[in-house]
C-alpha positions as CSV (number, residue, x, y, z in Angstrom):
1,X,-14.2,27.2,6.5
2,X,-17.0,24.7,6.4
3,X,-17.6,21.8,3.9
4,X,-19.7,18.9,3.8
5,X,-16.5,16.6,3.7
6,X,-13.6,16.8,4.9
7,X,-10.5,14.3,3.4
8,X,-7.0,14.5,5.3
9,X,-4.6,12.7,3.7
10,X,-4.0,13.3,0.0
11,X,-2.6,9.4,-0.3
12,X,-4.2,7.0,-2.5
13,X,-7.5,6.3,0.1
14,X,-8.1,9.7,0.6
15,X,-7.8,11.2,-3.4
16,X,-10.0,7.9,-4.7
17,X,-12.6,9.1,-1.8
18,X,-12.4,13.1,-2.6
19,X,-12.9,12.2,-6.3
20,X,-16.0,9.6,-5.8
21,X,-17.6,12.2,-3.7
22,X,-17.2,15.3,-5.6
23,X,-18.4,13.8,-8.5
24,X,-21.3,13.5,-6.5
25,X,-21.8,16.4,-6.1
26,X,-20.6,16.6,-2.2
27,X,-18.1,20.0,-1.6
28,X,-14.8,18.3,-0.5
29,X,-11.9,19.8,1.0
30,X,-9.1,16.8,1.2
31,X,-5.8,18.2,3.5
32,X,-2.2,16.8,2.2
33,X,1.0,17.5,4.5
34,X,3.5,16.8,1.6
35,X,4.0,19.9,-0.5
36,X,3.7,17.8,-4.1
37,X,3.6,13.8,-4.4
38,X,6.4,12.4,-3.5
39,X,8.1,8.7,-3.5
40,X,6.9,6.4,-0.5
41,X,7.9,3.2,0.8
42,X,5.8,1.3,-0.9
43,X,5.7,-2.4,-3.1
44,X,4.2,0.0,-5.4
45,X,2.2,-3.5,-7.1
46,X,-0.9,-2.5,-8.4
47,X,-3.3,-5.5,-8.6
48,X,-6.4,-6.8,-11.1
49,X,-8.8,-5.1,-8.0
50,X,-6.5,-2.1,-8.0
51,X,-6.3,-1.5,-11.6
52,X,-10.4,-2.3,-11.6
53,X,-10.7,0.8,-9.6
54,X,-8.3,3.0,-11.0
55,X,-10.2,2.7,-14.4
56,X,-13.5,3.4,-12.7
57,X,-11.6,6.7,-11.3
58,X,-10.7,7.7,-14.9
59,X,-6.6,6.9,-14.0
60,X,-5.1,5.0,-17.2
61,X,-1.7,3.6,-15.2
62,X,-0.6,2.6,-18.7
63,X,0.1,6.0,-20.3
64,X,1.6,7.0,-16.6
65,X,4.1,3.6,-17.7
66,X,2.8,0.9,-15.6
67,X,5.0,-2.2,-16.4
68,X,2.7,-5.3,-17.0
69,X,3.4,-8.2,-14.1
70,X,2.4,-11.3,-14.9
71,X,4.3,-13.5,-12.7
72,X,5.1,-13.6,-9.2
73,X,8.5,-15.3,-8.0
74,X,9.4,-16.7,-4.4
75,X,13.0,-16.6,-3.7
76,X,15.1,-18.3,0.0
77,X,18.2,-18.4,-0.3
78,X,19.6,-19.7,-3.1
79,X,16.5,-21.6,-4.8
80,X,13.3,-19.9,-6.6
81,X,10.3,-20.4,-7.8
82,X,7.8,-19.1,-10.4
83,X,4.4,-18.9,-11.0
84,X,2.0,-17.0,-13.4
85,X,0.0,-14.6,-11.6
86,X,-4.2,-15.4,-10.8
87,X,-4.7,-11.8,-12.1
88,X,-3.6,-9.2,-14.5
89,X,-1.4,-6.8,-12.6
90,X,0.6,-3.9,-13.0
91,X,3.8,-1.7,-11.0
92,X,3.9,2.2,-11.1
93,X,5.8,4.2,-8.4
94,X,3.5,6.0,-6.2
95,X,4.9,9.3,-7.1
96,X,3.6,9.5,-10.7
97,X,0.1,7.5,-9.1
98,X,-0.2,10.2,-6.1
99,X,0.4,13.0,-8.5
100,X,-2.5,11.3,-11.6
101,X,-4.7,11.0,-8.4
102,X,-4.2,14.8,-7.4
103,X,-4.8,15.7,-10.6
104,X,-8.2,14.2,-11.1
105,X,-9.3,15.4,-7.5
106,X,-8.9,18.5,-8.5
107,X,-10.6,18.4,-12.0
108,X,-13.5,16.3,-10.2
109,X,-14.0,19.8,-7.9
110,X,-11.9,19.0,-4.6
111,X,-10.5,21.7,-3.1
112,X,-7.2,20.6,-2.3
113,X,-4.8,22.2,0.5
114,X,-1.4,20.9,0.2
115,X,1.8,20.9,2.2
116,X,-0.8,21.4,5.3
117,X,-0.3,19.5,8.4
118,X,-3.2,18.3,10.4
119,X,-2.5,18.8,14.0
120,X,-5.6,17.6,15.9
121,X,-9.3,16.4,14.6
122,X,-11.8,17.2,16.9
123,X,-15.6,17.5,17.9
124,X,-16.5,21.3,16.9
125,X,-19.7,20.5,18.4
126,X,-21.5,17.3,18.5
127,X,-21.7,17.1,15.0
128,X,-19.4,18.8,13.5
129,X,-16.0,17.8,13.4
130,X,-12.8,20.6,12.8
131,X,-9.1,20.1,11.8
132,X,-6.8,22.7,13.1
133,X,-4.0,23.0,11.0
134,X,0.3,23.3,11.5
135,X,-0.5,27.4,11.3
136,X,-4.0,27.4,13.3
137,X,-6.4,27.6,10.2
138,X,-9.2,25.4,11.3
139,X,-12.1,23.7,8.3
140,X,-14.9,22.5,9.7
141,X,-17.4,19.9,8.4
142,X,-20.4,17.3,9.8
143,X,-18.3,14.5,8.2
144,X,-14.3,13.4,8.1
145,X,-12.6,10.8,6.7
146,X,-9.3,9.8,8.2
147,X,-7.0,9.1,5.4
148,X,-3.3,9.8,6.8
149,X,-2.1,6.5,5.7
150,X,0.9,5.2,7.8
151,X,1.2,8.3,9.4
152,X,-1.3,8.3,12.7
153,X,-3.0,11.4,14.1
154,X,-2.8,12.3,17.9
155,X,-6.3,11.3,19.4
156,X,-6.9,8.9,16.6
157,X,-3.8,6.4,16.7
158,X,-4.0,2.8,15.7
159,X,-2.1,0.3,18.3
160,X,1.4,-0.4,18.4
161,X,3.9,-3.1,16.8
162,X,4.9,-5.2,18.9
163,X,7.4,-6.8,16.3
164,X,8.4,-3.1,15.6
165,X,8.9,-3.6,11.8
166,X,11.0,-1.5,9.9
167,X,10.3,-0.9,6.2
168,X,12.8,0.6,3.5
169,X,12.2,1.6,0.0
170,X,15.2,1.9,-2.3
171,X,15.5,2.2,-6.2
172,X,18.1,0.8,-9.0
173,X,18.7,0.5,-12.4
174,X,19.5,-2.7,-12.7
175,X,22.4,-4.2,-15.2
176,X,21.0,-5.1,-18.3
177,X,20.8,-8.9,-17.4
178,X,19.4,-8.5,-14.6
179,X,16.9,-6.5,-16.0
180,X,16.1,-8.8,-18.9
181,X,15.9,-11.8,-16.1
182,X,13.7,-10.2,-13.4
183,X,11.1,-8.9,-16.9
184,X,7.5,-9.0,-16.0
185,X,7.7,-10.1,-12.6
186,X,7.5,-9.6,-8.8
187,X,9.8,-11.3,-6.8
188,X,9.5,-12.0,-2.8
189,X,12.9,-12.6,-1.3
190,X,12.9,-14.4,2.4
191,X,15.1,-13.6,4.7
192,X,15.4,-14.6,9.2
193,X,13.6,-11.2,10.1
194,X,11.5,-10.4,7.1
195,X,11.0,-10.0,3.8
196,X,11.2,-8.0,0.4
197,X,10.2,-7.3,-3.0
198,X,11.9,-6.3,-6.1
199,X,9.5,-5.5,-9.3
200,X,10.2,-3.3,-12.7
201,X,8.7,0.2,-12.4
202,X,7.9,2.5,-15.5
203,X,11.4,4.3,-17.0
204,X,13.5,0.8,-16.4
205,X,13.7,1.2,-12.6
206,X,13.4,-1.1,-10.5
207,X,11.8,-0.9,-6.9
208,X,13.0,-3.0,-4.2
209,X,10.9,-2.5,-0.7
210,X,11.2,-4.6,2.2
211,X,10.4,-4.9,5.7
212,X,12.9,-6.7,8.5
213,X,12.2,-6.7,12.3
214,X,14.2,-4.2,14.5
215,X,16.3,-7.2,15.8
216,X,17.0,-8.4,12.4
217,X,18.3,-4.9,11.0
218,X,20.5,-3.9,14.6
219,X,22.2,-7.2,13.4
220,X,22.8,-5.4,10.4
221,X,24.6,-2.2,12.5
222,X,21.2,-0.2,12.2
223,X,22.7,0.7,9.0
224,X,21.1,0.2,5.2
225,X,24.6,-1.0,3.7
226,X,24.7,-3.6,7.1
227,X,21.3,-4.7,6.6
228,X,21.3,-5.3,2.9
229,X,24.7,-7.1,3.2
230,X,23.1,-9.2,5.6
231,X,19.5,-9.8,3.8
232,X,22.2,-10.9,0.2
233,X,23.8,-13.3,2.3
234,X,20.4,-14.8,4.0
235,X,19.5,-14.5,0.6
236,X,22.0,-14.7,-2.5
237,X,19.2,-15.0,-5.2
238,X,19.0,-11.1,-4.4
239,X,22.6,-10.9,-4.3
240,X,22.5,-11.7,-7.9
241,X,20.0,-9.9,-8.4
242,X,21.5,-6.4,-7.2
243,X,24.9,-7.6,-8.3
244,X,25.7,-4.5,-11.0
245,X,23.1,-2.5,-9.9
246,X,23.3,1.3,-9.6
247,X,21.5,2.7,-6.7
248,X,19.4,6.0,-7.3
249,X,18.5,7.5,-4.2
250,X,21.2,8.7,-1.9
251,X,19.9,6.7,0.8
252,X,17.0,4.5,1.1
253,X,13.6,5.5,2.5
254,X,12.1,4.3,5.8
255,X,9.7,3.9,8.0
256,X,9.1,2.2,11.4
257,X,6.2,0.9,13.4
258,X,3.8,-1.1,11.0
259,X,0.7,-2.3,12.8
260,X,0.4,-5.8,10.7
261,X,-2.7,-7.2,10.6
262,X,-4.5,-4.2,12.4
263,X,-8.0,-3.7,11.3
264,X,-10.9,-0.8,12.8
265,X,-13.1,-2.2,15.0
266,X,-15.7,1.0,15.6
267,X,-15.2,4.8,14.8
268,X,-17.2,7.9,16.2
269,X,-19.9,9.2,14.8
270,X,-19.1,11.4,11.6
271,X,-15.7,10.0,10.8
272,X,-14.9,7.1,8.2
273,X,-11.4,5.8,8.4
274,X,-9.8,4.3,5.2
275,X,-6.7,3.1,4.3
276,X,-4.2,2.1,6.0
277,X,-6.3,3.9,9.2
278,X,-9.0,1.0,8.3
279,X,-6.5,-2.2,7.8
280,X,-3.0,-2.9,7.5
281,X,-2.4,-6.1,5.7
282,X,1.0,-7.8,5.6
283,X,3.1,-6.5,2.8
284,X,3.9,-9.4,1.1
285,X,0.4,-9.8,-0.3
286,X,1.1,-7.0,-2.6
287,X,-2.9,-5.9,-1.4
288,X,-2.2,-2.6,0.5
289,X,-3.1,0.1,-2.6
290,X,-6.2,-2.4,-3.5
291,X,-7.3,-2.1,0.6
292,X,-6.4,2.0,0.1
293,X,-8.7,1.7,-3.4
294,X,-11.7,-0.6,-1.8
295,X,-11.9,1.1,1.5
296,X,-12.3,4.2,0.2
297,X,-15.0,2.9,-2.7
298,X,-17.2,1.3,0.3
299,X,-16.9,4.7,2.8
300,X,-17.4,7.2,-0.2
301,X,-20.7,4.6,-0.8
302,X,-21.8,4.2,2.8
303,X,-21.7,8.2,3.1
304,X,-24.2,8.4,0.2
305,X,-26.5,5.8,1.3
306,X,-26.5,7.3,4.7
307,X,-24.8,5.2,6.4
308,X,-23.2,5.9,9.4
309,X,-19.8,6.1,10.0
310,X,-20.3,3.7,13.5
311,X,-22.1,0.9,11.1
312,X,-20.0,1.0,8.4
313,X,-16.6,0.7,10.2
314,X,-17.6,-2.4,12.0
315,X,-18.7,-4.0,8.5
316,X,-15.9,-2.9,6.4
317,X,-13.8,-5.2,9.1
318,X,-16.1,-8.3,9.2
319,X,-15.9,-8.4,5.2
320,X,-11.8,-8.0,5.6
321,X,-11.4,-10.4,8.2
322,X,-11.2,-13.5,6.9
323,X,-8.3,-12.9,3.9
324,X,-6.8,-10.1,6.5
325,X,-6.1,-13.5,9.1
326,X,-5.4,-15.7,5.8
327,X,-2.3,-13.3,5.2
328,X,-0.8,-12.9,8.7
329,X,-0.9,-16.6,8.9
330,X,1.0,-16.9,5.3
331,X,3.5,-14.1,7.0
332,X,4.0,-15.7,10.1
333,X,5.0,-19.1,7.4
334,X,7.1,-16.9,5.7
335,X,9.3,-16.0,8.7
336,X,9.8,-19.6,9.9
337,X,13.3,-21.0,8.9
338,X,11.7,-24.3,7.8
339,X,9.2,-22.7,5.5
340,X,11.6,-20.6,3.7
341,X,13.7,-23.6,3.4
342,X,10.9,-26.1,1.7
343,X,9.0,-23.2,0.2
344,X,10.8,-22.9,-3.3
345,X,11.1,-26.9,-3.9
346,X,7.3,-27.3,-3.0
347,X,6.6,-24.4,-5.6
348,X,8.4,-26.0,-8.0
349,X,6.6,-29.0,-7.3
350,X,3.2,-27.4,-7.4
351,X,3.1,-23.5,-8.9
352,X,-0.4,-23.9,-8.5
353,X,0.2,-23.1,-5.0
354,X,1.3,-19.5,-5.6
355,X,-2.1,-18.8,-7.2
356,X,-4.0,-19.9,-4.7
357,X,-1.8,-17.9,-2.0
358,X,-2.4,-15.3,-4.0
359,X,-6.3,-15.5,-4.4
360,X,-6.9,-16.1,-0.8
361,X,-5.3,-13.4,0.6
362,X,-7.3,-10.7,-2.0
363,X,-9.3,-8.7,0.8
364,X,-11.1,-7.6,-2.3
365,X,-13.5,-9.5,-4.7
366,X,-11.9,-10.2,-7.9
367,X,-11.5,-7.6,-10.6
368,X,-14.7,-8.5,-13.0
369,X,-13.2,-6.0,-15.6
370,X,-9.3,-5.0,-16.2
371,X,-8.3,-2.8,-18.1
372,X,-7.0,-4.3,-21.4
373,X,-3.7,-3.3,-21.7
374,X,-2.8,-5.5,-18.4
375,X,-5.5,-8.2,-19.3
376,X,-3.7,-11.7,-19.8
C-alpha cells in the first residue's frame, strides 16, 4: 500500500505530525504497535509550549481533566523549596492524551493501523521508503517519519547509555493530606543516583516517575519495593509524601536505556525523525512532550515547504542545542551530593532561581498564547 506519508509510531510526535499533515491535505498512514493507548512512563507535565500546541491541534486537556500546575517544588532530603512556575502548565496521564490524539488523527483523515509492529524501514527503491510489518504487510511511501519514541528500530537506533538509566512510572492515590499539601504542584525529589517527580493527575491520582542509575537501583535489590525504600530514605520529604498512600498498579512500569542528552545529527533522504528519535532531553526539565509537540510542528512544516529531510534534521539540532546542553548540565548538578545538599536553602534564599532554571532549559520558544483555563 502506498501513501505519501508514512508515520510509525502513534505516540504524541507521530499523532501531532499525522494530524498537521492530513489537514493538509497529504494521505497519511501513521503505524502504532500498542493495540489501544495505554499508560507510559512518563512525567506526564504538559508545559505553556505544550499546551500552545495542543490547542493549535484542536486537543482541550482541560475537559480530558488536566490538573492546573502552577508551582514547581525541589525536594533533598529532608528540606524543600518552592517556586511559582515561569509558565502556565498543566498534568494529564498520557493514556487519556495518546487516546484524544488518536482520536483527532483519525477525524483529521489518517489512516491509522494499530497494534502493528514495525519490523524494519527500508529503501524500496531510491526514493521510496517501505515498512514491513510483525505479519509481512509492507506500505510504502517517498517520505517516513520516525516516531517510535523510546522504543528504537533496528537499522535506525540512537546510541547507547552509558549511565544505563532506568526509569519507573507508578501511580497512587494519595491520603487526603497529602493530597491537599502536594495541590497544584510538581515536585522533583533528589536522590544519590537520580531523580523523580510526583504531580496530581486528572481523577485525584497522582503520578510519581523517576529515573535512578543501574548502580543506584541494584543497591536497592533490583527490586521496586528495595529501590523506593532506598530513594524515602535518601529522601524523606517523599517518604512523607507516600506515607498513606495506596498504590494502583500492581507493579510499577519501566524502562531502561535512556540516551540523555542525545540529539540527530543528519538523517537519509526521505525520513524526518521526531521525538524522542530527534532529542532526548533530561527528564527533570519536565520538556520531553513539548520536544515530542515542537519536533513534530517543524518536520510536518519543513515537509510542506519542501524541505528535505537531510537539511532539516541538522537544523532542528542547532536550534535545540543550546537549552538541550543547558539541561544536562542542570542534571549533572542535580546528581552531585553537594548540590542536592545546598539546593533547597539557596531556593529558599532566591526562588527566583527556579524560574530561571526553568526558562533556560525550554528547547522551545515560549508559549505566546495558553489556553485560558491554565493561564495564570
Amino acid at each position: 500500500m502506498e501513501d505519501e506519508v508514512l508515520i510509525l509510531g502513534g505516540g504524541v510526535a507521530g499523532c501531532a505530525a499525522s494530524i498537521a499533515l492530513a489537514r493538509k491535505g497529504r494521505s497519511v498512514t501513521l503505524i502504532e504497535r500498542e493495540p489501544t493507548p495505554r499508560h507510559k512512563v512518563c512525567g506526564e507535565f504538559l508545559s505553556g509550549e505544550a499546551l500552545e500546541d495542543l490547542h493549535a491541534l484542536g486537543i482541550d486537556v482541560a475537559s480530558l481533566g488536566a490538573v492546573p500546575i502552577y508551582y514547581v517544588r525541589l525536594a533533598a532530603s529532608r528540606r524543600a523549596a518552592e517556586a511559582p512556575l515561569p509558565f502556565p502548565a498543566a498534568s494529564l496521564t498520557r493514556k487519556a492524551l495518546d487516546t484524544a490524539l488518536i482520536a483527532t488523527a483519525i477525524a483529521a483523515g489518517v489512516r491509522v493501523m494499530r497494534g502493528r509492529s514495525v519490523q524494519s524501514l527500508s529503501h524500496a527503491t531510491a526514493n521510496l521508503w517501505q515498512a514491513t510489518l510483525d505479519d509481512g504487510t509492507t506500505y510504502e511511501a517517498p517520505t517516513a517519519f520516525l516516531a517510535t519514541g523510546k522504543h528504537d528500530l533496528r537499522g535506525h537506533g540512537r546510541p547507547k547509555d552509558p549511565h544505563q538509566w532506568v526509569a519507573f512510572k507508578m501511580y497512587y492515590r494519595l491520603s487526603g493530606a497529602q493530597t491537599a499539601d502536594l495541590a497544584d504542584a510538581s515536585e522533583l525529589t533528589l536522590y544519590s543516583g537520580g531523580y523523580g517527580g510526583i504531580q496530581p493527575v486528572e481523577d485525584g491520582i497522582t503520578n510519581f516517575c523517576c529515573v535512578v542509575q543501574r548502580r543506584y537501583f541494584a543497591r536497592g535489590g533490583l527490586r521496586w519495593e528495595g529501590l523506593l525504600a532506598r530513594m524515602q530514605q535518601d529522601c524523606p520529604h517523599l517518604a512523607m509524601r507516600l506515607d498513606g498512600a495506596e498504590p494502583l498498579l500492581d507493579k510499577p512500569i519501566t524502562i531502561t536505556h535512556i540516551p540523555y542528552g542525545y540529539i540527530r545529527r543528519a538523517t537519509e533522504d526521505g525520513l524526518y525523525c521526531i521525538g524522542d528519535q530527534a532529542a532526548v532531553i533530561p527528564s527533570f526539565t519536565g520538556d520531553g512532550i513539548s520536544i515530542a509537540l515542537h519536533t513534530a510542528r517543524r518536520a510536518a512544516a519543513a515537509y510542506l515547504a519542501a524541505e528535505p529531510a537531510p537539511v532539516f534534521q541538522p537544523k532542528l539540532r542547532s536550534a535545540m542545542l543550546p537549552q538541550m546542553r543547558l539541561a544536562e548540565i542542570a542534571a549533572n548538578g542535580l546528581n552531585n551530593a553537594l548540590a542536592r545538599a545546598v539546593l533547597p536553602f539557596c531556593l529558599r534564599v532566591w526562588p527566583g532561581a527556579m524560574r530561571v532554571t526553568a526558562r533556560l532549559t525550554r528547547v522551545t520558544q515560549t508559549a505566546a498564547v495558553a489556553p485560558q483555563a491554565f493561564a495564570n
